[in-house]
N, C-alpha and C positions, 0 to 999 in steps of 0.2 A: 487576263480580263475575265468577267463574272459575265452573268443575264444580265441584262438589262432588265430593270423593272422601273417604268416611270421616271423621275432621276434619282432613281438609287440604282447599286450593282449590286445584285444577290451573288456572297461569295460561297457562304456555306449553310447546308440544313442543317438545320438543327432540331427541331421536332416535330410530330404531327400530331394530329386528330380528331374526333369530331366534329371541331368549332373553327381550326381556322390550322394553319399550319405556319410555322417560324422558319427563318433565313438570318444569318449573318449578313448586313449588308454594309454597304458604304456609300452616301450621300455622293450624287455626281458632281454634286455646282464646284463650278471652277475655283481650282484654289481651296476647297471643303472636303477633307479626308475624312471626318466624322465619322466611326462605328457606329452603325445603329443595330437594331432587330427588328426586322418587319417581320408583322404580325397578321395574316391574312384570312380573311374569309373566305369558308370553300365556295364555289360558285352554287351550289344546289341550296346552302343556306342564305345567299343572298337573295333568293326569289321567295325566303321564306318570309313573311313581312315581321312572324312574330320573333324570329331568332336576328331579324334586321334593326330592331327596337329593342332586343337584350343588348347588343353590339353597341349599338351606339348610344345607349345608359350607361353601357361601361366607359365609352369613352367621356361621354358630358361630365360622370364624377368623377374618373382619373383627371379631368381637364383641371379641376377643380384644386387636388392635391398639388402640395410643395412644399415637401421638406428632404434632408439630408438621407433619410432612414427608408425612405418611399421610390420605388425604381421610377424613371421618370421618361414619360410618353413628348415625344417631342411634336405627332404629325396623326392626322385621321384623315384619311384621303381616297378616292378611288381611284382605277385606273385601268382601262379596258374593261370595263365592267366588273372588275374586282377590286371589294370594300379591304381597304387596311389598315394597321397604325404602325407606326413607327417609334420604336421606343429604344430607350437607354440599353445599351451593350454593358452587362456584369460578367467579368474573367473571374468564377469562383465555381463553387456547388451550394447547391441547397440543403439542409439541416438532415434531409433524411438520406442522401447521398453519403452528409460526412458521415451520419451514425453507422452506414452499413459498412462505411469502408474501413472506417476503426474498429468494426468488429471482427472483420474478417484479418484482424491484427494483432486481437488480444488488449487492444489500447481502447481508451472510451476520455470524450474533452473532459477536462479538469471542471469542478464545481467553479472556478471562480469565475472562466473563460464561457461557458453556460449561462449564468448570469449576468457577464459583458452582453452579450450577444441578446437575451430576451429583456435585458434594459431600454438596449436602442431598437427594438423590435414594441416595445411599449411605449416606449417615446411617439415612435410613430404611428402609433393607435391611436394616441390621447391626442394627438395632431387632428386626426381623419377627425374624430369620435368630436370633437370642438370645431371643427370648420362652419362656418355662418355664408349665407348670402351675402351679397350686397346690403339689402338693405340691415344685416345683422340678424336675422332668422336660422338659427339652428337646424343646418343640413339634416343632423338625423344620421350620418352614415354608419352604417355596420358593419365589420368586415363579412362576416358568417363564415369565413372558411380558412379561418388560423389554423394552421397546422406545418409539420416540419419542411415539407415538398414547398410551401410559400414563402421561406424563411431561406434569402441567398445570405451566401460571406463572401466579398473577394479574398481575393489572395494579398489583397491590402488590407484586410482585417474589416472591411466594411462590408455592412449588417444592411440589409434591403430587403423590407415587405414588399411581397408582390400578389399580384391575382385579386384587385379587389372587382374582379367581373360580376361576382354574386351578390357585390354589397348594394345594400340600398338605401338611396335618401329620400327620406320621407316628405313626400310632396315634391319629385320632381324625378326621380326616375319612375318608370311606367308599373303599372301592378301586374309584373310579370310572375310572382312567387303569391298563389293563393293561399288563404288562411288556411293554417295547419299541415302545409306543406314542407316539408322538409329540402335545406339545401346545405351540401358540405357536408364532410368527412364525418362519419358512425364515431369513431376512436376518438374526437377532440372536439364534438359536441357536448354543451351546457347541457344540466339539467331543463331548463325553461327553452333549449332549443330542441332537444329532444323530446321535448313532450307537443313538440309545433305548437309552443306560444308565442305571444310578439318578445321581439328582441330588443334589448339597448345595449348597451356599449359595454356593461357589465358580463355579456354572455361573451362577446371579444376576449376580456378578462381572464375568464375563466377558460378560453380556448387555449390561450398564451401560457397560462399557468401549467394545464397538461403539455406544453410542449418543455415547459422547463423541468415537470420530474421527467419527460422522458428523457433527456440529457442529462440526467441528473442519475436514472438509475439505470437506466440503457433498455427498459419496457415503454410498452405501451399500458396506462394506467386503468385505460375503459376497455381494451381491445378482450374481444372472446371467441368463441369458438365460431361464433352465427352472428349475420347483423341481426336479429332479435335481441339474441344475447348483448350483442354490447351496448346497444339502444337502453335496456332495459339498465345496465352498469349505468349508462350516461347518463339515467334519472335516478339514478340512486344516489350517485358521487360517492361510493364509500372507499377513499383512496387511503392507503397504507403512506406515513411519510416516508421522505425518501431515505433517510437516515438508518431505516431498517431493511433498505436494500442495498445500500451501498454507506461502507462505513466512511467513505472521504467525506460524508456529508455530518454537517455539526446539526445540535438541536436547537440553535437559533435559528439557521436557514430554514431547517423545516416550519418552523413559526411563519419565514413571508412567507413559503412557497403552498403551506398548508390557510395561508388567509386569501390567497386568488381562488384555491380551490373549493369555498367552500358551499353547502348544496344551495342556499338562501344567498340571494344577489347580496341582498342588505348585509350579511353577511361578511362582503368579500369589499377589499377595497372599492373606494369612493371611486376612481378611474384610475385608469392606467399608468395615468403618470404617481400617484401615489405606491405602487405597486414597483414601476423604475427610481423610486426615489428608493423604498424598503430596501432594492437591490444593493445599488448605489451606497448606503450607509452601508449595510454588511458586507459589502469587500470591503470599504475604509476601513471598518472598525475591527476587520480581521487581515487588514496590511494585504490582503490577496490581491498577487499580479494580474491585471486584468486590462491593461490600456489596448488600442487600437495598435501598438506595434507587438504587444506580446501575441495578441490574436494570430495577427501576420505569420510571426515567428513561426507558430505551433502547427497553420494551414500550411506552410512550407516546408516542416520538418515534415509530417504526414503524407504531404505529396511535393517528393522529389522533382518531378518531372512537372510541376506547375508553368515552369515558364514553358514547355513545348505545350501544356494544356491552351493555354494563354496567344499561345503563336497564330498569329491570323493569316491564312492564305488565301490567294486570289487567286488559284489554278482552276477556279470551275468557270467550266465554256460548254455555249450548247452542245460540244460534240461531247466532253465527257462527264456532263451534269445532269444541268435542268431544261424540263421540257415542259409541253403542256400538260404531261398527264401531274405531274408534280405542281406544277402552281395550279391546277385547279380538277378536282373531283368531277368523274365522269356523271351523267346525271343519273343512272344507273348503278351510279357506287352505294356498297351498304356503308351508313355512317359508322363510326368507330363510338366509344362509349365519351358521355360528356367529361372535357377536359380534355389536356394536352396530355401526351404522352411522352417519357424521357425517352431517347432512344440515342445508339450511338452510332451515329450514321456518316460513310463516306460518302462522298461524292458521287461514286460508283455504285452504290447499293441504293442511296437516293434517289438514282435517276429510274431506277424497277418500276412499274404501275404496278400496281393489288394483282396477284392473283386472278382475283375474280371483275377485276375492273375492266371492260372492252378496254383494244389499243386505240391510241391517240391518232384519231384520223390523219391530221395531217401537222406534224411537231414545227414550230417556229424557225425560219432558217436562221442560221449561225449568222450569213452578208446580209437578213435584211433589215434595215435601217427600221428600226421603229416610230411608229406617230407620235408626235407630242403629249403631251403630257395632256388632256382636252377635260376632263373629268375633275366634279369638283374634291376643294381642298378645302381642309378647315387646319388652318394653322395655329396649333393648338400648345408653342412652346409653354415650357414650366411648367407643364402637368408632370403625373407620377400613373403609370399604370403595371401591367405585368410584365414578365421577363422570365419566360420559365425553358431557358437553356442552360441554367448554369450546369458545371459538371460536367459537358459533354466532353469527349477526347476522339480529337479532329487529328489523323494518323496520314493524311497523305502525302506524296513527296512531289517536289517538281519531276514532271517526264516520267511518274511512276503508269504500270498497264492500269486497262479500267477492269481494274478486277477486286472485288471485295478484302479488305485488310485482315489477314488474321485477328482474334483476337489479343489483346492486349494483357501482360502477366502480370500479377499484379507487384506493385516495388516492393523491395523488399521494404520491412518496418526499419525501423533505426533505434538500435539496440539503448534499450533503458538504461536510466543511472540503478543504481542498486543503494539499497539500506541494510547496513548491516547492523543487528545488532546484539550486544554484549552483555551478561550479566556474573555479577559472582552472589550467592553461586551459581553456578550454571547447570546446564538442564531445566529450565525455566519455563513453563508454556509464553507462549506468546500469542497473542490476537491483537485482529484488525477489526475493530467495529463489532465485537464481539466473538468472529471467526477464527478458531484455531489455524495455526500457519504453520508450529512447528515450534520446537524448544531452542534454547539458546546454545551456542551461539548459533545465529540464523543469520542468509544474508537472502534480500527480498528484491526484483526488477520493479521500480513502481515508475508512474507516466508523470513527468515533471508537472509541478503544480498543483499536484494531489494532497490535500489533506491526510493525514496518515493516522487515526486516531487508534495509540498500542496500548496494551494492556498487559503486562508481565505478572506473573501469578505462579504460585506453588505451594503444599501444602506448610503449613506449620509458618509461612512468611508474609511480612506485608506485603499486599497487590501492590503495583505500580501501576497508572495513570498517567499515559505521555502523549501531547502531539505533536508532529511533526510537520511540516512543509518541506513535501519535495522539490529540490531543486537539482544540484548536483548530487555525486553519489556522495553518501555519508555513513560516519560509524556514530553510534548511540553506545555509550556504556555506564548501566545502572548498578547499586548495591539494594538489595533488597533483605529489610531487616527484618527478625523475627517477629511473628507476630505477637502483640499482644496480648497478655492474661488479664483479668479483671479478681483482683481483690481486696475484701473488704474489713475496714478497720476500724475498729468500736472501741468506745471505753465506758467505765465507769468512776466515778458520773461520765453522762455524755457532755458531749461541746468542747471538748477538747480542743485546740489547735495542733496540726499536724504539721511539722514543717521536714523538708529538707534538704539539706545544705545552709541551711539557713531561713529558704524561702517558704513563704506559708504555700498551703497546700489547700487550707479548705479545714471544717470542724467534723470530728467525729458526731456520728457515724458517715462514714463516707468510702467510695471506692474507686479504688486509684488503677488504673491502665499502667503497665510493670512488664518488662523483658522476663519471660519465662529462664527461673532457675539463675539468675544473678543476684546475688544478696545486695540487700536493698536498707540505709537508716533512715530511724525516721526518731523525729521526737514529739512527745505530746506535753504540751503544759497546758493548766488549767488554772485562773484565779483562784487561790488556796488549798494549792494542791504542789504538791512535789513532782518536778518533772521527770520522764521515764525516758529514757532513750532505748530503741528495738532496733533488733536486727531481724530482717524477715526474706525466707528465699520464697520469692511471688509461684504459687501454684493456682492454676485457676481454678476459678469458686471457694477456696482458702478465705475461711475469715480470721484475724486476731485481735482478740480483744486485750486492754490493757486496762488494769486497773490500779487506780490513780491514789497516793494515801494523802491525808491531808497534812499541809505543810505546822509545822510545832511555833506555835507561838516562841516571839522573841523574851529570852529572860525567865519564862516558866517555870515553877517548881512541882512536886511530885500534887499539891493538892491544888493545881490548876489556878493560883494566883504569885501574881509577883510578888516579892518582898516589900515592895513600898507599896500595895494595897495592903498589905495586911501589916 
């Protein structure tokens, strides 16, 4: 059995800070097993009236949301004097989770699955970004704080915005954000929000955009040394495409990915859903794997151990959980910084107070029955609001001590398919996207789904230009011919016709592209001219000229008339 919290059962924590603190829970009503996350106000901010009027503007516009793409708030409710919502349970992690955890692996998501993923993340912007009243009045909403920590996947390949607590709709949530104040992430702020002007749905745009080069080149595109510094990058927008940081990336994609980013709204896509269509055509148009089950696949090769991520338990009870100091902030606590914090918490380390927090006078007993439920509810099914636990890994066991879990090692990776590839002759430079890798024969570990753009090269030979899609492991084997000499061939008169084997060729003077040192015929004729057949061994910059006689009149004699003129 879990806490009781009104009729849900809090089974596990999941985050904390500042603004409110999260629980795994499960709706009590009979017959109702529903996962939820409640999401809680600390008690010291519910007496705050202005941070009590942020709270529940996030909730009136998540009320608002519904769509597929949009994490969804099902309850806003109080209960013992503590304001909550109750929102949708996602078993995944969020964008900037999966980026560190595929770094610290050597792996980084494939361009195509990046592009999956910030489609249905645009989809649901252009949802928020379009939402009307009743009477048909254009909400206005903004997200203001796109960035990769906002950005869940389950392990079912499903793509969920979350955290629209910052956003605001124009003429109906409260004027909690004054002019020229700044809100949301330094690193994935617009030009025009960076400079604290008003926003539209185009600075959304452009937040979305930097999170797809980040998954595209494995940086951060505005981040610097200082927030000065990257504030100042985020009114500049001078972003390198990604093609020139990572060679999986083609110079089409960099065309969408560089049109969300560009420093002038007018600029940048008309809305978001234009920007998810761009995407949408470019994996069609480059056959790139990208559905809702490849996602899946690739979240589950990356984390083996997803189903125990995934696994829900119900082993937290006041004796080895939660107390009072946990569901609610002593009034003497220093608040944490705004925003939720990821943290990876057992049950046992959850139930600790702060440090510096006074003990819990007097903790809730385990037998005593709680009052009903007496406190209003606003039942607020089909909304969409935050959800900011994904990623967490819940490690305890039935019957295990209450003693903090070691941590956790990380899986091992799951060993690459390989490219091998082959040249004659060999000894052959080889690059990726420009990068030397090594000469031929070479074999290369690359992350399925990767774009593979090669370049074979060596002196005295034609380059080769190949790409590849990885998938399973494979071998590549090229010939690479010599290079080309350029020589030029004249006559007299000019305009000759050049042919060979038969085929024309073009009129002198002209110059012909020829395998160095392989003898070469060629013939020239010219109306009233005698034809010349040559043999020429191509050297480059070689020019030869041929000079043409003219053809002897039919029947002629020595004083240049025929017999029947004269």
């Amino acid at each position: 059995m879990g806490e009781p919290f009104g009729h849900y059962e809090l089974l596990q924590p999941l985050a904390t800070g500042g603004m409110g603190q999260l629980y795994l829970a499960r709706n009590r009503a009979e017959g109702f097993q529903k996962l939820v996350v409640v999401k809680m106000l600390l008690a010291h901010l519910s007496r705050d009236q202005g941070f009590m009027t942020m709270f529940l503007d996030e909730a009136r516009i998540a009320a608002q949301l519904n769509h597929p793409h949009i994490c969804q708030i099902f309850e806003l409710g109080e209960h013992a004097g503590t304001h909550y919502l109750a929102m949708e349970y996602v078993p995944g992690v969020d964008l900037r989770s999966l980026q560190q955890h595929l770094a610290e692996r050597g792996a980084r998501l494939p361009p195509a699955l990046a592009c999956r993923i910030i489609a249905d993340a645009a989809s649901a912007l252009h949802y928020a970004h379009e939402l009307t009243d009743d009477s048909g009045q254009p909400l206005g909403i903004v997200h203001r704080d796109v960035s990769p920590s906002n950005v869940l996947v389950s392990f079912e390949g499903a793509v969920k915005l979350i955290d629209f607590g910052i956003a605001k709709a124009a003429g109906r949530a409260a004027n909690t954000t004054a002019a020229g104040q700044l809100k949301g992430k330094f690193a994935y702020m617009s030009p025009e929000q960076a400079e604290g002007e008003p926003l539209d749905a185009r600075s959304d745009l452009f937040s979305l955009g930097l999170v797809l080069h980040e998954l595209l080149t494995g940086q951060r595109a505005l981040q610097r040394d200082s927030d000065p510094g990257t504030l100042k990058a985020a009114r500049e927008a001078n972003i390198a495409p990604p093609s020139t940081l990572n060679p999986a990336c083609t110079v089409d994609l960099d065309a969408v990915v560089m049109r969300a980013l560009a420093r002038r709204p007018e600029d940048r896509y008309a809305n978001s859903s234009q920007f998810a269509l761009a995407l949408e055509d470019w994996l069609l148009k480059n056959q790139q794997p990208s559905s809702l089950a490849h996602l899946a696949a690739f979240l589950r090769s990356a984390y083996p151990d997803y189903k125990e991520r995934s696994r829900v338990r119900a082993e937290i009870t006041p004796n080895t959980g939660l107390d009072s100091t946990f569901v609610r902030t002593p009034s003497g606590a220093t608040p944490q910084p705004s925003g939720l914090t990821r943290t990876y918490l057992t049950p046992e380390r959850g139930a600790l107070p702060p440090s510096d927090a006074p003990a819990p006078s007097a903790p809730p007993s385990p037998t005593a029955p709680h009052a009903p439920h007496k406190g209003r509810r606003l039942a607020l099914f089909g909304a969409f609001a935050l959800m900011l636990a994904g990623g967490a890994v819940f490690l305890a066991r039935p019957g295990s001590p209450p003693v903090p879990m070691p941590p956790v090692p990380p899986a091992a990776a799951a060993e690459l398919p390989t490219l091998t590839i082959v040249s004659h002759p060999s000894e052959v430079e080889v690059r990726v996207g420009g990068d030397f890798k090594g000469k031929t024969p070479l074999t290369l570990p690359i992350q399925p789904g990767t774009r593979v753009a090669l370049t074979l090269q060596a002196p005295g030979l034609e380059s080769i230009q190949h790409t590849h899609v990885m998938g399973e492991s494979a071998e590549l084997r090229f010939t690479l011919n010599l290079k080309k000499v350029t020589v030029t061939v004249t006559s007299k008169p000019l305009g000759a016709t050049v042919r060979r084997d038969g085929q024309s060729l073009g009129e002198t003077p002209m110059k012909l592209a020829l395998t160095p040192n392989e003898p070469v015929k060629l013939s020239l004729s010219l109306k009233g001219y005698t034809s010349q057949d040559i043999e020429l061994v191509p050297q480059e910059g070689a020019t030869r000229e041929v000079k043409l006689n003219k053809a002897a009149l039919p029947n002629s004699t020595p004083f240049g008339k025929t017999m029947d003129q004269r």
